[in-house]
N, C-alpha and C positions, 0 to 999 in steps of 0.2 A: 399564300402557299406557292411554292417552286416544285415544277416538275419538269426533270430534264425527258427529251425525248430522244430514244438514236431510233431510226429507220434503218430493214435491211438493205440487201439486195433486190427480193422482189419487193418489196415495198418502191422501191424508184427505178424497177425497169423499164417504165414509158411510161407516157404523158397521163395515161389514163389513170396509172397507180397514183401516179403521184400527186392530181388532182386528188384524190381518194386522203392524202398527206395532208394536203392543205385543209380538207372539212374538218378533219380528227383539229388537227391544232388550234382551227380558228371556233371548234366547238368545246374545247374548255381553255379561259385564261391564264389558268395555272400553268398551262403548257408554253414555259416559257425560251427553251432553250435546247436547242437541236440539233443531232448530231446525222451524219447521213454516211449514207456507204457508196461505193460504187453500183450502175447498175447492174442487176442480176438476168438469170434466166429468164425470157417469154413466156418462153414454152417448152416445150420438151426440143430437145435436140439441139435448142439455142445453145450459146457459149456466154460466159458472165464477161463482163468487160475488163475485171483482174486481170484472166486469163490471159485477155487481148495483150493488155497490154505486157503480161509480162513475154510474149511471143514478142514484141515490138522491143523491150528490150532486148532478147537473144539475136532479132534483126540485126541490131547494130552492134553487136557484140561481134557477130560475123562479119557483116559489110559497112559500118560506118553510120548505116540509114536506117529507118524505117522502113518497112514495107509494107505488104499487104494488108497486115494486121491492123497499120494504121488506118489504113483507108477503111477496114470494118469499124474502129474507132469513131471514126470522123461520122459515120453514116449514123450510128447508134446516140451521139448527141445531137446535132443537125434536125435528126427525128422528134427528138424529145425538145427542144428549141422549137419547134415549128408546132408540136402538138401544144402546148404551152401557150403559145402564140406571144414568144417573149421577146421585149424589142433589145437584148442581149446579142453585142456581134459574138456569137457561135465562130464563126471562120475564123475571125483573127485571134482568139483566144485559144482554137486549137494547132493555127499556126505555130502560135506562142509557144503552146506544150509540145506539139513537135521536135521543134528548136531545142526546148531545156531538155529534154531525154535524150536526145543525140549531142547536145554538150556533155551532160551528166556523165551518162553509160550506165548507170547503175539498176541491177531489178528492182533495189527497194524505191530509188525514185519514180520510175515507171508506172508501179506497179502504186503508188500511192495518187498521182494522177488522174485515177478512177475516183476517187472520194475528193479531190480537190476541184474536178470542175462537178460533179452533182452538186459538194458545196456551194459553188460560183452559182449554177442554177437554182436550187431551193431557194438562196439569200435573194436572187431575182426575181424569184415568183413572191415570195413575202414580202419584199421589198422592207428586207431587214440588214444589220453590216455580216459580212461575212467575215469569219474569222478560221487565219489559217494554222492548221494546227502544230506545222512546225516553229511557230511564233511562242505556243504554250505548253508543247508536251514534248517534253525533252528528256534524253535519254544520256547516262555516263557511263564512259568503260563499256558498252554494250546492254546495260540492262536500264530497265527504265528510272527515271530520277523523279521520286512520285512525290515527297515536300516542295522542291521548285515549280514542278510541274502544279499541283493544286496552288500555290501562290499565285504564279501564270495566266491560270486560269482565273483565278477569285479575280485578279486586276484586270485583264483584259474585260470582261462581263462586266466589273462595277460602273452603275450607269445606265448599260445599257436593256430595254425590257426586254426584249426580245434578241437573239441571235443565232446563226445555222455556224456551228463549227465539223469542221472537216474529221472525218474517222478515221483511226489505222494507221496513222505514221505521226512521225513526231523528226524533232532535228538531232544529232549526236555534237558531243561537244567540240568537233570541228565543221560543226556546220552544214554536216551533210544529212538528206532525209534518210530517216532508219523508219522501218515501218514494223508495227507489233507480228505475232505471225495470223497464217490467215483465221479471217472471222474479228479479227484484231477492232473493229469500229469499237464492238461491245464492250471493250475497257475501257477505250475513249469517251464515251457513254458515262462512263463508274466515275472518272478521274474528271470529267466536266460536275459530277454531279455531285461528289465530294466537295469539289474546288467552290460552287458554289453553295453547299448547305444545303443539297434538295430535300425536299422533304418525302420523294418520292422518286426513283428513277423508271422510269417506262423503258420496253423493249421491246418494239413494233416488229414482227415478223409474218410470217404467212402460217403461222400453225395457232391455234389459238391456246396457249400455255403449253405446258409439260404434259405427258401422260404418261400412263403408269408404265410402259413398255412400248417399244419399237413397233408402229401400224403395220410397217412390212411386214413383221413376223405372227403378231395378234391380231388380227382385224378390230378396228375400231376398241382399241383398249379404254379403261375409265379414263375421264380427266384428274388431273392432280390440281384442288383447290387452292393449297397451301403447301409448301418448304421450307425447313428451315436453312440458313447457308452451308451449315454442316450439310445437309442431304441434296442439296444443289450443287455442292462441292463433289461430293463422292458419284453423284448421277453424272454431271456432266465428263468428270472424267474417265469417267469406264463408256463412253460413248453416247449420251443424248445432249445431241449437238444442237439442241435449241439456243444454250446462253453459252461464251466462250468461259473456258473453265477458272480463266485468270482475272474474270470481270467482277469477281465478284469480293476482291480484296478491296479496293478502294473505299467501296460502299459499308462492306461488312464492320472496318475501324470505326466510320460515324454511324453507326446505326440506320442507313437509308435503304428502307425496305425495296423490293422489286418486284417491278409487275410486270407479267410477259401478257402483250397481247396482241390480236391477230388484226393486221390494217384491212384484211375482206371481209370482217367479221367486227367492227368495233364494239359491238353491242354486247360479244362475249364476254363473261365476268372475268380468263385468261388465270394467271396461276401467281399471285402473291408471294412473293418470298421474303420470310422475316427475320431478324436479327432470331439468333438460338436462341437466346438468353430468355427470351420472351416468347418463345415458342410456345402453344399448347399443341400435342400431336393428336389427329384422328381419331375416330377407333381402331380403324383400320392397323393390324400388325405389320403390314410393310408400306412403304410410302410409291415405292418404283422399284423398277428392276431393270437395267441395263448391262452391256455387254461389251465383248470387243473381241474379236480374231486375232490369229495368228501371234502366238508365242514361243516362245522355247524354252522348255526348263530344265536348269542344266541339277542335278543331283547329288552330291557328295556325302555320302556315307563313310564313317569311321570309329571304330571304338573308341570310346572314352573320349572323344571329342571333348564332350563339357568337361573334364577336368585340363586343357590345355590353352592354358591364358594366349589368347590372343589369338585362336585356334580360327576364327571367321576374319577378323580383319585381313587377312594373309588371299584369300582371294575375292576379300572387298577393293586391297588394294589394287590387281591383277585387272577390275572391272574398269576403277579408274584411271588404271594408264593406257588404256586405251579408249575410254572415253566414252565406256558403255552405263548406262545405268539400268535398273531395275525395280519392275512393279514389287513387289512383294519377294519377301524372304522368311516362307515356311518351314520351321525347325522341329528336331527330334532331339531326345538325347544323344545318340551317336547320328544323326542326317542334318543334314543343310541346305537347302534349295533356294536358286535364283528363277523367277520369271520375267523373262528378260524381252520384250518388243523385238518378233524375229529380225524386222528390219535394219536391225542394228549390228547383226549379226551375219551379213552378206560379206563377200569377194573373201574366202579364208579366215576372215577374225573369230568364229567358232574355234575350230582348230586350234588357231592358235591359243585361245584362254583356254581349252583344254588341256595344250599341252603343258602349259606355265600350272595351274594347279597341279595337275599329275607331280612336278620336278616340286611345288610348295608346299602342298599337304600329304603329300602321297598316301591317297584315299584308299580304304577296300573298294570300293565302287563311286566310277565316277559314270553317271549314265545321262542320254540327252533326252527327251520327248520333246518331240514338233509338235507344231500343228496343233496346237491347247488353244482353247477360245477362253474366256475369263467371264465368268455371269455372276454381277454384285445385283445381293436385294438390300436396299438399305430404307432405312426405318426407325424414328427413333420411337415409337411402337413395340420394338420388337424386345426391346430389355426388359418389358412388361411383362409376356406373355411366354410359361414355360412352353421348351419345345417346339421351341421357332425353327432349331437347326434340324430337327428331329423331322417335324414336315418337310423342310426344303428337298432334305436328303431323300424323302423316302419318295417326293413327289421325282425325283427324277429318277429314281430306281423304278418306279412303277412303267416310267417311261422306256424303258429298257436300255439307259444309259449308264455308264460309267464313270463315278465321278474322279479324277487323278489327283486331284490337290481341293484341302480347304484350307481357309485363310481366315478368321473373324478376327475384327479391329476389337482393341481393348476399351473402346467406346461403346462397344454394342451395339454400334451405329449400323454395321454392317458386317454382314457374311459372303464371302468372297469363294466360288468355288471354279476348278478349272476341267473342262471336259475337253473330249476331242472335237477338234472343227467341222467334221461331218455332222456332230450333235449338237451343234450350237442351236438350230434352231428348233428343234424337237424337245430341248432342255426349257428354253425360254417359254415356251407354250404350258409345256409342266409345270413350273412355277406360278404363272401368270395365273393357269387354273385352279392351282393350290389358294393360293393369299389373295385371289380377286374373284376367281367364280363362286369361290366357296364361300367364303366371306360375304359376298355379294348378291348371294343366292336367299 
C-alpha cells in the first residue's frame, strides 16, 4: 500500500511539530511519500513564513535587497535547525536562498522558498532524497500541465521508497518558478499522489477533518465522517478552507480516496473523502454548510427577455471583457442576475458594466445589491428527502432574515441562498439548528 502524505503550515511550524511529523510517518509504512509546506503560525499574532517572504520579495522590488523580513526568515529556520538538532548547514543554504531571490525578483520565487527549504529540512531529518518540485510540476501558458507533471512525478519517485517533495510551485515553460495560489501544497499533494498510484492521499492539518459548519460561527459543530468529491468540491468552494478547492481534481480522475487528519490529534479517525461514484450518503439530509461574504448582484429585468436569442450572452460578453466572472447566475422569465465577488468590482468597473449593459440590453430595470453573503447546504441526502428547500427557507424566516436570492444546482447537491452580510451569521446558526440540532436531537 502507498500513501502520500502533505503536511500543513502548523504541522511544520517548529521543531516540536515537526518531530510530532516524524512519529506519524515512521508509525505506518505505507506512508511513503511526503509533501510539506512552508512554516506556519505559532501562535496567535505570529506571521506564516509565505508572508515573510513574500515582504522579502516587495524588499527588492523597491531596493534591490532584502531586508528585514529576511532576517525574521533566517531566525525562523536557524530555530527549527537547532531544534531538530540537524547536522544540516542552515547559514549557507539560506545565504544561497538570499542570493536566488535578489537575482530572481519575482513573488512567485520568493514566495516558494518557504516550502523549498522545509523540503531541504524534512528530507534531513528522514534522512531521505529530497525532491524539488520545479524538477516535476510544471506548468504551460500559465496553467498547470497535469499529464507531464504525473509522468514527472511517476519517474522521479520510481525506485525510490521513501521521499519529501516540495509544495506549492512548480517551473513554467521558460524555466521560471510559478507557484499554485495560496494553500497550493494541497494539489501538490493530489498530483504527487496521482503520479504515483496512491492508494490513499492523507492531509495532515491542525483541525481534525471537516465539520459540519464554521466553529467561529456554531460552537463545536458535529464532525463530517465521510464526502463525496462532489460535496468536497462545493464545501470547499463556498469557504471551508480545510482542503484547497483545486486539490481535489488530480485524485478524483484515479479514484484516490482522501483522508484529512489532524497532526495534534493523530488518533482522530479525521474525515474520508470518496470518489462519488461509490459514495453511500448518511442519514443525515445535509452533509455541511458553508458560506462566504461580500458579493454584488447586479439584476436585469426585462419583458420577454426569453423570447430574444441571444438576450444573456450580450452581458455575459460585457463580464468578459473586462475580465470579471461570476458565482452564479439566477434567472426569471423576463429577470437575469449576476453574483459577482465584490472584489472584482472596485476602482469604477461597477459603473462601468452598468453602463455598457444599459447601451446593450437596455433593461426596464437594471438594479445593484451589495453586501450579499452566499450560504451553500450541500448534501447528497438531500434529493431524498421532500422539503429540504422548504426547511432551509423557513429556518431562516424563523430567524428574522431575509433571504434575496436562491440558487439550487440541477444535481440536488446543493441549495445556494443569498442574504445580507449583517445576517450572515444569524442565518448560518439557523440552519445548522435546522439539519444538525434537529436531526441530531
Amino acid at each position: 500500500m502507498i500513501k502520500v502524505c502533505k503536511f500543513g503550515g502548523t504541522s511544520m511550524a517548529d521543531g516540536i511539530t515537526i518531530g510530532r511529523v516524524k512519529r506519524i510517518l515512521e508509525a505506518d509504512p505505507a506512508r511513503r511519500y511526503i509533501v510539506v509546506s512552508a512554516p506556519g503560525k505559532r501562535f496567535s499574532g505570529d506571521i506564516k513564513v509565505t508572508d515573510l517572504f513574500y515582504q522579502a520579495a516587495q524588499e527588492v522590488k523597491e531596493g534591490g535587497h532584502v531586508g528585514p523580513s529576511y532576517e525574521r526568515i533566517e531566525a525562523r529556520y536557524i530555530s527549527l535547525v537547532e531544534e531538530l538538532a540537524l547536522g544540516i548547514d542552515i547559514h549557507a543554504l539560506l545565504e544561497e536562498t538570499k542570493a536566488a531571490i535578489e537575482a530572481d525578483g519575482s513573488a512567485d520565487f520568493a514566495a516558494s522558498r518557504g516550502e523549498y527549504l522545509s523540503g531541504r529540512i524534512m528530507a534531513a531529518l528522514l534522512d531521505v532524497p529530497f525532491i524539488d518540485a520545479k524538477d516535476v510540476i510544471k506548468f504551460q501558458g500559465g496553467l498547470f500541465d497535469a499529464e507531464r507533471s504525473y509522468t514527472l512525478v511517476r519517474e522521479a519517485l520510481r525506485g525510490k521508497f521513501r521521499a519529501v517533495v516540495a509544495g506549492f510551485y512548480g517551473e513554467d515553460e521558460n524555466g521560471r518558478v510559478k507557484t499554485f495560489s495560496r494553500g497550493g501544497s494541497d494539489i501538490t499533494g493530489a498530483v504527487v499522489a496521482r503520479g504515483v498510484g496512491a492508494d490513499e492521499y492523507e492531509n495532515w492539518t491542525d483541525v481534525s477533518g471537516f465539520l459540519a459548519c464554521d466553529p467561529h460561527i456554531v460552537p463545536s459543530p458535529v464532525g463530517i465522517d465521510k464526502l463525496s468529491y462532489k460535496e468536497l468540491r462545493e464545501l470547499s468552494y463556498m469557504g471551508a478552507n480545510v482542503l484547497h478547492a483545486e486539490a481535489i481534481y488530480p485524485v478524483r480522475e484515479a479514484g484516490i480516496p482522501i483522508r484529512i487528519l489532524n497532526t495534534f490529534r493523530p488518533q482522530d479517525k479525521g474525515t474520508r473523502i470518496q470518489p462519488t461514484e461509490r459514495f453511500r450518503p448518511s442519514e443525515r439530509t445535509v452533509t455541511g454548510i458553508a458560506g462566504r461574504k461580500d458579493f454584488t448582484v447586479i439584476f436585469i429585468e426585462k419583458a420577454q427577455m426569453n423570447e430574444m436569442s441571444g438576450f444573456a450572452l450580450r452581458p455575459l460578453e460585457i463580464l468578459k471583457r473586462h475580465n470579471i466572472s461570476f458565482e452564479h447566475m439566477p434567472s426569471g422569465i423576463d429577470t437575469l442576475s449576476f453574483v459577482i465577488d465584490s472584489k472584482q468590482l472596485g476602482g469604477g468597473v461597477l459603473d462601468e458594466i452598468l453602463a455598457e449593459i444599459r447601451e446593450a440590453v437596455h433593461p426596464e430595470k437594471l438594479n445593484v445589491i451589495l453586501d450579499i453573503a452566499l450560504i451553500a447546504v450541500v448534501g447528497h441526502g438531500m434529493y431524498q428527502k421532500v422539503g429540504t428547500a422548504g426547511r432551509l427557507l423557513s429556518a431562516i424566516a424563523r430567524a428574522g432574515v431575509n433571504v434575496r436570492m436562491i440558487d439550487q444546482g440541477s444535481s440536488e447537491l446543493n441549495i445556494i441562498v443569498g442574504v445580507d452580510n449583517e445576517n450572515y451569521e444569524r442565518s448560518i446558526r439557523a440552519v445548522y439548528e435546522e439539519f444538525f440540532g434537529r436531526e441530531g436531537a
